[in-house]
C-alpha positions as CSV (number, residue, x, y, z in Angstrom):
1,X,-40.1,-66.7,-25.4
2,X,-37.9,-64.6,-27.0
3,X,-36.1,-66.0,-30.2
4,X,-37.7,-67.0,-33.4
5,X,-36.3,-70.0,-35.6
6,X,-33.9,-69.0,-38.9
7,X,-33.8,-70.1,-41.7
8,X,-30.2,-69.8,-43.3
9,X,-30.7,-69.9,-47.0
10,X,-27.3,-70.1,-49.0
11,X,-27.5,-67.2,-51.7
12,X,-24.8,-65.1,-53.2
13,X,-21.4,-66.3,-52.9
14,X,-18.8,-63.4,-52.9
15,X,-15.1,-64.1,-54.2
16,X,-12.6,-62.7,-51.3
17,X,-9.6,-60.4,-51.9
18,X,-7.3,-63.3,-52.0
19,X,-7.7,-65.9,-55.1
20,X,-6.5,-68.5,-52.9
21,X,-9.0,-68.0,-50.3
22,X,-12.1,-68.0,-51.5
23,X,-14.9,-66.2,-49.3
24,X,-18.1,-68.0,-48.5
25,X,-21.1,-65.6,-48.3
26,X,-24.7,-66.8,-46.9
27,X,-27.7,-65.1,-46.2
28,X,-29.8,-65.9,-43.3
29,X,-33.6,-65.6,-43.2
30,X,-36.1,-66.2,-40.6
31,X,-38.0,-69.7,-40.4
32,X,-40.8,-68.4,-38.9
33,X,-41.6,-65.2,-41.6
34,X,-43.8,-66.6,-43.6
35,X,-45.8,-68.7,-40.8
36,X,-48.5,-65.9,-40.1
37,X,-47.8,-65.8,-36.2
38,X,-48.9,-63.2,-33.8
39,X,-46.3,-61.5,-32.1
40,X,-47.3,-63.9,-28.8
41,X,-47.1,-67.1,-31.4
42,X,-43.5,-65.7,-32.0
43,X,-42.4,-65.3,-28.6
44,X,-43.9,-68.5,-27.0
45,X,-42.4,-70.9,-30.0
46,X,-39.0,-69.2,-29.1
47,X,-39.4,-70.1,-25.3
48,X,-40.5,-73.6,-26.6
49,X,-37.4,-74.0,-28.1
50,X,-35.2,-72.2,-25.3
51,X,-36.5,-74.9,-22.8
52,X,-36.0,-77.7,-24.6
53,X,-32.3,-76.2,-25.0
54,X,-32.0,-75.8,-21.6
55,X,-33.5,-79.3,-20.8
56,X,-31.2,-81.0,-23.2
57,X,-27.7,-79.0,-20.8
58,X,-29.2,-80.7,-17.9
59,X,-29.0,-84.4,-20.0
60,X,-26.3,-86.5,-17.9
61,X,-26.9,-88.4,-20.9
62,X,-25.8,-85.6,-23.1
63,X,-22.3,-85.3,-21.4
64,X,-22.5,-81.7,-22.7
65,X,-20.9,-82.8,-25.8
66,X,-23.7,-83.3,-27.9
67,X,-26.1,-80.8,-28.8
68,X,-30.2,-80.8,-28.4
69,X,-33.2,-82.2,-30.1
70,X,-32.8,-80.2,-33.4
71,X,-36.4,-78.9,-33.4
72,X,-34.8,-76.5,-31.0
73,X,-32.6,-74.8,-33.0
74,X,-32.5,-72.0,-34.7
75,X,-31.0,-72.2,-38.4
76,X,-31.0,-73.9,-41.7
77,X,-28.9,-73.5,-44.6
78,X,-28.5,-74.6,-48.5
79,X,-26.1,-77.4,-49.6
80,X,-25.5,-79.4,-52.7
81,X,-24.4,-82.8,-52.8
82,X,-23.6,-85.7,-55.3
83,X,-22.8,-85.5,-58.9
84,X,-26.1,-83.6,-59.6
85,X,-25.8,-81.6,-56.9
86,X,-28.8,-81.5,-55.8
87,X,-29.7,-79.0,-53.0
88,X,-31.1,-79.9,-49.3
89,X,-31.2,-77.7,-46.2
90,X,-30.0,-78.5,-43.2
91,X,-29.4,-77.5,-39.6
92,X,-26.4,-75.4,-39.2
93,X,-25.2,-75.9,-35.7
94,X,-21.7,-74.0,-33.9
95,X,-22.1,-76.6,-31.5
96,X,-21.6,-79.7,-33.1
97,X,-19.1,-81.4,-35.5
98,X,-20.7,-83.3,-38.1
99,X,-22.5,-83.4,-41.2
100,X,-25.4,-85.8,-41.9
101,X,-28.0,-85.8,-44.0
102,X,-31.3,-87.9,-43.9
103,X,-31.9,-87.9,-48.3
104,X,-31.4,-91.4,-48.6
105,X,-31.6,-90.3,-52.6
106,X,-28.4,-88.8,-51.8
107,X,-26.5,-91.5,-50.5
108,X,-26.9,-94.8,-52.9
109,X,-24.0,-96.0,-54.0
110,X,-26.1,-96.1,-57.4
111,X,-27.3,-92.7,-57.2
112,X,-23.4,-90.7,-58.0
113,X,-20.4,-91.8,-59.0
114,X,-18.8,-89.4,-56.5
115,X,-20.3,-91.8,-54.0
116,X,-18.0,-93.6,-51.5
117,X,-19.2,-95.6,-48.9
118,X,-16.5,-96.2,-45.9
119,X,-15.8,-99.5,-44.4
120,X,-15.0,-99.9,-40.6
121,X,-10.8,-99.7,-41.4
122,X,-11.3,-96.2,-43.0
123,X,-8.6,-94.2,-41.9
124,X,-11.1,-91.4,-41.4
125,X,-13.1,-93.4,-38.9
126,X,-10.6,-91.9,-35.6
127,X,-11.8,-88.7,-35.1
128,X,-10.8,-85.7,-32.8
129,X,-14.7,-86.2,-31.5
130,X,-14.4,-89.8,-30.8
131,X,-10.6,-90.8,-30.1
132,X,-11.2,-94.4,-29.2
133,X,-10.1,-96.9,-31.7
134,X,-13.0,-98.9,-32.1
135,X,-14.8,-100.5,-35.1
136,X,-17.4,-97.4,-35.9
137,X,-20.4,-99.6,-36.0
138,X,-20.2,-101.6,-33.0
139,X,-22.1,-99.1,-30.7
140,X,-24.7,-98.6,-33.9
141,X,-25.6,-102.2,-33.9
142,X,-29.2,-101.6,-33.5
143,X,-29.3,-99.2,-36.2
144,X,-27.2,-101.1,-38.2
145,X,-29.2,-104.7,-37.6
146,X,-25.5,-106.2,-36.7
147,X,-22.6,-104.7,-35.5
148,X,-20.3,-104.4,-38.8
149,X,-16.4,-106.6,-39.4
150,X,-13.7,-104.4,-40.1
151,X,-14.3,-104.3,-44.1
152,X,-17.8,-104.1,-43.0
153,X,-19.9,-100.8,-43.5
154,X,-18.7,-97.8,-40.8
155,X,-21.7,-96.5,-38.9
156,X,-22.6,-93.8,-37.1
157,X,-24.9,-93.4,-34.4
158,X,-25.1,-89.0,-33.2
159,X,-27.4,-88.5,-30.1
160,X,-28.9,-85.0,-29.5
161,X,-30.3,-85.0,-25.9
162,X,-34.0,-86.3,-26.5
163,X,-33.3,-87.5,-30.0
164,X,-30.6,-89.6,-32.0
165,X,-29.8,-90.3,-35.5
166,X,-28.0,-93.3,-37.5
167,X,-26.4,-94.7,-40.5
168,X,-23.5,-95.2,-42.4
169,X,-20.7,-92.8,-43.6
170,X,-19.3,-91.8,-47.0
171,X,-17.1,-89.2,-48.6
172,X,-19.5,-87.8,-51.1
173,X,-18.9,-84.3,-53.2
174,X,-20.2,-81.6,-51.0
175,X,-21.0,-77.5,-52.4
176,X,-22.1,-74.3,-51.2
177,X,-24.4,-73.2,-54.2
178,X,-22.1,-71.7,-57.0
179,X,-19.0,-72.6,-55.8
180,X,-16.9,-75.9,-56.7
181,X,-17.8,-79.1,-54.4
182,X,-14.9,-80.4,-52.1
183,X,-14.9,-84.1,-51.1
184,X,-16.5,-84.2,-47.8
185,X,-16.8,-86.6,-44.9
186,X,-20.6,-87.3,-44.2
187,X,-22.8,-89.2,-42.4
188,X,-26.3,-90.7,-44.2
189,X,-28.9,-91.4,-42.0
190,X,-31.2,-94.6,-42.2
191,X,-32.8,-94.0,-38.7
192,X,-34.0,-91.3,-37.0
193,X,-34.9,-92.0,-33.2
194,X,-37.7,-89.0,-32.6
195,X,-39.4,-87.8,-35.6
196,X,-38.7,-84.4,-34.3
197,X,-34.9,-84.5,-34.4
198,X,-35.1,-82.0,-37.1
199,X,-37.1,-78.9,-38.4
200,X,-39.8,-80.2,-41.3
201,X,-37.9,-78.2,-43.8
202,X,-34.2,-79.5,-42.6
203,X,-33.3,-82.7,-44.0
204,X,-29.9,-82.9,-41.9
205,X,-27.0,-81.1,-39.8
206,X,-24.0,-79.6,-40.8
207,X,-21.5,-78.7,-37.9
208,X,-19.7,-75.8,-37.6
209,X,-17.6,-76.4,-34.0
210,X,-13.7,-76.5,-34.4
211,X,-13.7,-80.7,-34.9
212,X,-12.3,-81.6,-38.2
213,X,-15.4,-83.3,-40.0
214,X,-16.9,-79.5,-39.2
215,X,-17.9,-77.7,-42.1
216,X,-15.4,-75.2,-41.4
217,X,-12.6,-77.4,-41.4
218,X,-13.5,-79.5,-44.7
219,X,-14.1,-75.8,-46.3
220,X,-10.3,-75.8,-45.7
221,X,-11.1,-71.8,-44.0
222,X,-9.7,-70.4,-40.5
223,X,-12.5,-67.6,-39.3
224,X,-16.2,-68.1,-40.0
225,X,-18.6,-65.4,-38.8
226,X,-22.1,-64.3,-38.4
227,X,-24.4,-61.2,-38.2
228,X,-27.8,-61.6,-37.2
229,X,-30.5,-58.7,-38.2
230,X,-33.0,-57.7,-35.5
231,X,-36.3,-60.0,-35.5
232,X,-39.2,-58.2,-35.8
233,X,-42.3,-58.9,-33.8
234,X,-44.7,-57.7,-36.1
235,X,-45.0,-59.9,-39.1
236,X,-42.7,-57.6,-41.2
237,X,-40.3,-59.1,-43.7
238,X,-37.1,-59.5,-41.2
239,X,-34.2,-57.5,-42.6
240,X,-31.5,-59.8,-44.4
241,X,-28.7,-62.1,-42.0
242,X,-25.4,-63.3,-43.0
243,X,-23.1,-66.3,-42.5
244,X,-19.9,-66.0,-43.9
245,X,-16.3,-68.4,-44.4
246,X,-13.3,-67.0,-45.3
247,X,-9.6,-66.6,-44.3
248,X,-9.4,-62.9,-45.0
249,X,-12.7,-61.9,-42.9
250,X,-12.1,-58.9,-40.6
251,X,-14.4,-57.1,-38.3
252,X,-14.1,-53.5,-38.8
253,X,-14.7,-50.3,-36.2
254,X,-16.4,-48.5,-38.7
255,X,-19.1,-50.8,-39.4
256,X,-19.7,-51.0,-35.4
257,X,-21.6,-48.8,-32.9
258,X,-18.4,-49.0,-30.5
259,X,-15.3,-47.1,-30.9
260,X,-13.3,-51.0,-31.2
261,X,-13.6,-54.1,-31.9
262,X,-13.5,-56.3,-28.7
263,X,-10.9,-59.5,-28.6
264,X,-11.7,-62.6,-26.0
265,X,-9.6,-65.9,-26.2
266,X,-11.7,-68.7,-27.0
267,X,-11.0,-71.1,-23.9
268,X,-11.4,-74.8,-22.8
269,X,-13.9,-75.7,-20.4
270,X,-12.9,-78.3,-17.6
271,X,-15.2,-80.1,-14.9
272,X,-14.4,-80.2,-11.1
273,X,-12.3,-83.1,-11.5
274,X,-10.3,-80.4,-14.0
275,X,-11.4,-82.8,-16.6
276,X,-11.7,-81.1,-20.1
277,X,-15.5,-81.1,-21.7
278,X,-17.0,-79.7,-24.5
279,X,-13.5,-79.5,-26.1
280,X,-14.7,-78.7,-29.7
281,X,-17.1,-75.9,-29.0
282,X,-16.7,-72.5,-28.4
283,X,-16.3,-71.3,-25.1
284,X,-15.3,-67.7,-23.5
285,X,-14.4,-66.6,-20.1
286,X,-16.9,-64.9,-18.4
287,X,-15.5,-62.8,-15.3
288,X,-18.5,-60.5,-14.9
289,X,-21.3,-58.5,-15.3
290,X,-22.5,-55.1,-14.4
291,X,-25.9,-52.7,-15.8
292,X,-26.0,-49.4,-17.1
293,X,-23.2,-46.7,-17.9
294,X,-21.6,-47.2,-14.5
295,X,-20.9,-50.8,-15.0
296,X,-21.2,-51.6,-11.1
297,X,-19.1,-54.6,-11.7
298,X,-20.3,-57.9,-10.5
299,X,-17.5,-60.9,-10.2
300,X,-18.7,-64.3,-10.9
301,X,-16.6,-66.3,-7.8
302,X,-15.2,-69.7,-9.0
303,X,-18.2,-71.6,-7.2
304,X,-20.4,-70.1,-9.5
305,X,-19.8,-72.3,-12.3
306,X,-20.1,-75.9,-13.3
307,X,-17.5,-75.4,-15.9
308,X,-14.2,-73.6,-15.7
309,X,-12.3,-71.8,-17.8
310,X,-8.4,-72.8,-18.3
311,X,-7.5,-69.4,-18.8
312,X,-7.8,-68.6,-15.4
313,X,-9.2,-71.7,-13.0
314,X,-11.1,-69.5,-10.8
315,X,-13.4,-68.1,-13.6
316,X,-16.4,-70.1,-15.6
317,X,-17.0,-70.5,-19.0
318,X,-19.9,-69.2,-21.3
319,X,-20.8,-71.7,-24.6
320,X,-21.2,-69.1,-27.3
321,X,-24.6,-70.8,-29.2
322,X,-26.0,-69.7,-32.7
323,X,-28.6,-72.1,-32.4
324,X,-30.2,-71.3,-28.6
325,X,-32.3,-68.9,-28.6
326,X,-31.8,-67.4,-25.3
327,X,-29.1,-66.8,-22.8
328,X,-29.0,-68.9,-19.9
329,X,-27.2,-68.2,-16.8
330,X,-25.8,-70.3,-14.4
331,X,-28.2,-70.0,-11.0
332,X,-25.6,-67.6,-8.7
333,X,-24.7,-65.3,-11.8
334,X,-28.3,-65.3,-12.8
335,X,-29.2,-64.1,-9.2
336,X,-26.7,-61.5,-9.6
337,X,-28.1,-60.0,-12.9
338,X,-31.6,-59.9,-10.9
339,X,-29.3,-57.8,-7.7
340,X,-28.2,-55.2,-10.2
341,X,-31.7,-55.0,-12.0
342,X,-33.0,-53.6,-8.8
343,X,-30.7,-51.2,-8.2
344,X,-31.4,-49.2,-11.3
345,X,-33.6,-46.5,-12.5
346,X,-36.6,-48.8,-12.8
347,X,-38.2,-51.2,-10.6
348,X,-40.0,-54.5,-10.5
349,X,-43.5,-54.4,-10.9
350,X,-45.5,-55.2,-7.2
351,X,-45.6,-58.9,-7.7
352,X,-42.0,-59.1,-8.8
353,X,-43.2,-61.5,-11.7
354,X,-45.5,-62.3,-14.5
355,X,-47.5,-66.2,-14.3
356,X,-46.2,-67.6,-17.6
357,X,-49.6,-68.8,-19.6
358,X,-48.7,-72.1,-19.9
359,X,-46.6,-72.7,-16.8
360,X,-48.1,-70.4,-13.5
361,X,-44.9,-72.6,-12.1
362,X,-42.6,-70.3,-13.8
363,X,-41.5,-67.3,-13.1
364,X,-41.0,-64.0,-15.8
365,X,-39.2,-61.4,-14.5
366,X,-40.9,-57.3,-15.3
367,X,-40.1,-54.3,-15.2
368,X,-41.2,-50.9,-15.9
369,X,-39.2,-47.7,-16.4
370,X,-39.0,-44.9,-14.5
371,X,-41.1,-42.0,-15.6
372,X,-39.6,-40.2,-18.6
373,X,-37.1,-43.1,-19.3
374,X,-38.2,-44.2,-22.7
375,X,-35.2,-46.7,-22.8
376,X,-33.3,-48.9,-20.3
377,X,-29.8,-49.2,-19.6
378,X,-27.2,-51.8,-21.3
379,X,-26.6,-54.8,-19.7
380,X,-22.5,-55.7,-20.1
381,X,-21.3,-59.3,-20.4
382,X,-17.5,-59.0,-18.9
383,X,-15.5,-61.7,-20.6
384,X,-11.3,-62.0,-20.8
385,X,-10.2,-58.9,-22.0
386,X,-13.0,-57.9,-23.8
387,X,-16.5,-56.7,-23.0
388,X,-19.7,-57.3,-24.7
389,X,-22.1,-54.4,-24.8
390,X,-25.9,-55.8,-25.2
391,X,-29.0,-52.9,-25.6
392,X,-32.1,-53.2,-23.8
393,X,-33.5,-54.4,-26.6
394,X,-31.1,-57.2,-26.6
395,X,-32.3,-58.6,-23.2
396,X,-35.8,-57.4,-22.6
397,X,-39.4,-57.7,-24.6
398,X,-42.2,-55.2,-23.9
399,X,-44.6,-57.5,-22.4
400,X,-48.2,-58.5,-24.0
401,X,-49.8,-57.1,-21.2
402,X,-48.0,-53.6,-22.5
403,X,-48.0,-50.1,-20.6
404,X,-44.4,-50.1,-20.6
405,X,-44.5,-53.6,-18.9
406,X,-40.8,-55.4,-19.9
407,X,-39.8,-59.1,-19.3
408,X,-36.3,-60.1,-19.3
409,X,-35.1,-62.8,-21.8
410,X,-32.3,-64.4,-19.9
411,X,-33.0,-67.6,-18.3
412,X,-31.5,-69.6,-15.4
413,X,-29.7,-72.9,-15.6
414,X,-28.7,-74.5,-12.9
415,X,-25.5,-76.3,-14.6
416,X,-24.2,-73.7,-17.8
417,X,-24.2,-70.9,-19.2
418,X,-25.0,-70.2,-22.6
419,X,-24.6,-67.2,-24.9
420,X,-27.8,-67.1,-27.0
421,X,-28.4,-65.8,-30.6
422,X,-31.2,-63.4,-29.2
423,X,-29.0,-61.6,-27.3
424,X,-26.3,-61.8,-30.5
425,X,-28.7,-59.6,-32.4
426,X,-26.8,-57.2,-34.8
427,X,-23.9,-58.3,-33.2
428,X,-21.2,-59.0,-36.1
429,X,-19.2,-62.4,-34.4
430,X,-16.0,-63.6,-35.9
431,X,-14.4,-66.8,-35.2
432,X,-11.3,-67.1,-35.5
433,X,-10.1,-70.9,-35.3
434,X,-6.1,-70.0,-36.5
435,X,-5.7,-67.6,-33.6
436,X,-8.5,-69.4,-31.3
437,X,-9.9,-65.9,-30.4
438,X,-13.2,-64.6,-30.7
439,X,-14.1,-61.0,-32.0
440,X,-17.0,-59.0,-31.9
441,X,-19.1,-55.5,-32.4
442,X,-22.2,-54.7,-31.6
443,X,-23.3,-53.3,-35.5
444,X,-25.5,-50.8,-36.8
445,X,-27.6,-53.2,-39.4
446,X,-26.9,-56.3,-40.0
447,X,-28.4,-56.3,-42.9
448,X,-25.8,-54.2,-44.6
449,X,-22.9,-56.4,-43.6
C-alpha cells in the first residue's frame, strides 16, 4: 500500500502578524515511526487502510456524508480540554464536522466547572450537518437506553461506514497546547459500536470540514492548511509535517518548486438527481488528466462521474482527503490514466500486473523505465483553473521485487474520486473557507515550512 498512518502532535504554537488573528501552528509526525516495520509492513498497512477507505465510499449506508472506520485514517493530533486541561489526541479528519472524544474523565459534570451538558432544546442542537428539527436523542435511543424529553440530555449518535459512536453533547473549554481555550461544542462518547473505530493512541475526532461545530470554525479562523514531508520507507526518522490555522496564512512562490501558486474553486458536489451531497467537505473540479511534459490532455466526459461538479454540470468532482491514504479514481478516469501510462517512455512489464500477496484477485499495476531513464514523468491532475503537478514519486513505489520494477499507487473506485494525502506529499495545501478556493504548490521540504 502506499501511505503510512500520522501522527499529528500539537507542538509550537506561532503568534501570526496580526494580534487579532492568532496563527495556529502544529507539527505532524508519523504514527507508524517508531513501530519497527519493514518497508513491506509500511506499504501493506497503508493499502489496509486505503481499502477500507475505499470500502467505506461504496457504503449506501454511508450516504457519502460520513467518513470511514477511523482505524483508516491517517492523523492524530493534541488537544486540551476542561479546567485542567488535560491533553488527549485525537483523529483529525477534513472530512467530517465534529469533535467527540471517548475520555469519559473529561466529560463528568463533576470532573470541571467549565462543564456544560446540553439538553434536547439547546439552541445549538440544529446544525448545518443535520437541518431537521428533531429532538437530538431520539435516533440515539439505543445508545441512550431511552430516547430523551426536550429538557432531557441531547445525544449524539456519528456513524463512520463500518463503525459508529455515541453519547451526549456539552460545551466544555477546548485548547490547542499553549494557547487560551475557547468554549467548544463537543460530543462525549459512552459507546463505541466497533472497538476499532479509532487508532489505539486516538481517544476521539476533531473535524476539520467547513460545518460550523468544525474545529476550524469554533477556532473562529478562515484558511487552514497543511504540508506533508515525504514518508520514508526505510525506518528513518520522517522529516517534520505541519498543520496550521490562521487568517493571515499565504502560500508563497518562493517556497514552491513551480513558478505560481495554483488557484481552484472549491465546488459542491451533486448526484444525478442534481441533488447536493457531501455539502461540507471539500470538493474540486476535476476536468482532466494528462502524463509527462507534453500533457497529452485527457477530458473526463460528464458520464465519468458519480458526482458532479456545480461549477460546470458536465465535469465531476474530486474529495480532497488528508486522511486516505491513496488516490482513487473513478473506474473510466482510472482507465484513462492506465491509456496514457502506455504511451510513454516506459512500458508494462509482460504480464501487465503484479499478484498482490494477500489478494492474487487484485490487480497492481508495474512498470519499468526505459533504459537510461532513471526517473519517470509527472502525472498532472487538471482541475478548474488550476493544475496540480504530482512527481513520480508522488504516484509510483519501486516494487519489492526491485530491478527498477514500479507499481502505481492510484486505485480505482467504481463510485468517487478521492484526492489522497500520499499523492499530497510536500505539497503545501491552503484552504481557504472566506473565499471557498483552494490553493496549492508542490514545495521543496516540507519540513521547512
Amino acid at each position: 500500500m502506499s501511505l503510512i498512518s500520522i501522527l499529528l502532535l500539537a507542538s509550537t504554537l506561532v503568534p501570526a502578524g496580526s494580534v487579532s488573528t492568532p496563527t495556529y501552528r502544529i507539527e505532524l509526525t508519523h504514527v507508524d515511526a517508531n513501530g519497527g516495520f519493514t518497508r513491506e509492513e509500511l506499504l501493506q498497512r497503508a493499502e489496509d487502510r486505503a481499502e477500507l477507505k475505499a470500502a467505506m465510499l461504496s457504503n449506501t449506508d454511508a450516504k457519502y456524508t460520513t467518513s470511514a472506520e477511523y482505524s483508516t485514517y491517517e492523523y492524530l493530533m493534541e488537544l486540551e480540554i476542561g479546567e485542567s486541561r488535560q491533553r488527549f489526541k485525537a483523529v483529525a479528519d477534513t472530512g467530517s464536522e465534529m469533535v467527540w472524544t471517548k475520555k469519559l474523565e473529561n466529560c463528568r459534570c463533576d470532573a470541571s466547572h467549565t462543564f456544560t451538558r446540553w439538553s434536547c432544546s439547546h439552541p445549538d442542537v440544529i446544525s448545518e450537518a443535520n437541518p431537521k428539527q428533531v429532538p437530538c436523542g431520539c435516533e440515539a435511543s439505543t445508545a441512550a437506553g431511552s430516547c430523551c424529553s426536550k429538557d432531557g440530555p441531547c445525544m449524539f449518535k456519528k456513524s463512520y461506514g463500518s463503525g459508529s459512536a455515541s453519547g451526549f453533547m456539552a460545551t466544555e473549554n477546548l485548547a490547542l497546547p499553549g494557547k487560551d481555550p475557547i468554549r467548544a461544542r463537543l460530543g462525549c462518547a459512552i459507546d463505541r459500536g466497533n472497538k476499532m473505530l479509532l487508532p489505539p493512541s486516538a481517544d476521539g475526532v476533531v473535524g476539520l470540514n467547513s460545518g460550523k461545530d468544525s474545529l476550524v470554525r469554533q477556532l473562529d479562523v478562515k484558511k487552514f492548511a497543511y504540508c506533508l514531508s515525504k514518508r520514508p520507507l526505510d525506518g528513518k526518522t520522517a522529516p517534520r509535517s505541519w498543520l496550521l490555522f490562521g487568517d493571515e496564512l499565504k502560500l508563497s512562490a518562493a517556497d514552491s518548486m513551480s513558478s505560481s501558486v495554483a488557484t481552484t474553486p472549491l465546488v459542491h458536489a451533486s448526484d444525478a438527481k442534481q441533488n447536493r451531497v457531501g455539502n461540507l467537505k471539500y470538493h474540486v473540479q476535476l476536468d482532466g488528466i494528462s502524463i509527462g511534459t507534453d500533457e497529452m490532455h485527457e477530458s473526463v466526459p460528464k458520464e465519468s462521474f458519480k458526482l458532479k461538479s456545480d461549477k460546470d454540470g458536465n465535469k465531476g468532482v474530486m474529495f480532497v482527503d488528508s486522511g486516505a491514504s491513496i488516490t482513487y479514481l473513478e473506474k473510466s478516469v482510472f482507465e484513462r490514466l492506465l491509456k496514457l501510462l502506455n504511451m510513454e517512455k516506459f512500458k508494462l512489464v509482460a504480464d501487465g500486473n503484479e499478484n498482490d500477496n494477500n489478494n492474487n484477485n487484485k490487480k497492481k499495476y508495474c512498470y519499468r523505465l526505459a533504459h537510461g531513464v532513471s526517473e519517470g514523468p509527472q502525472l498532472v491532475l487538471h482541475f478548474h483553473e488550476a493544475k496540480m503537478h504530482l512527481p513520480w514519486a508522488n504516484y509510483m513505489v519501486e516494487s519489492e521485487l526491485g530491478s527498477g520494477l514500479f507499481c502505481l499507487k492510484i486505485g480505482e473506485h467504481k463510485e468517487h474520486s478521492v484526492l489522497g494525502n500520499f499523492q499530497q506529499q510536500n505539497m503545501h495545501m491552503l484552504f481557504d473557507l472566506a473565499h471557498n478556493k483552494l490553493q496549492f504548490a508542490l514545495h521543496k521540504d516540507c519540513s521547512n515550512l
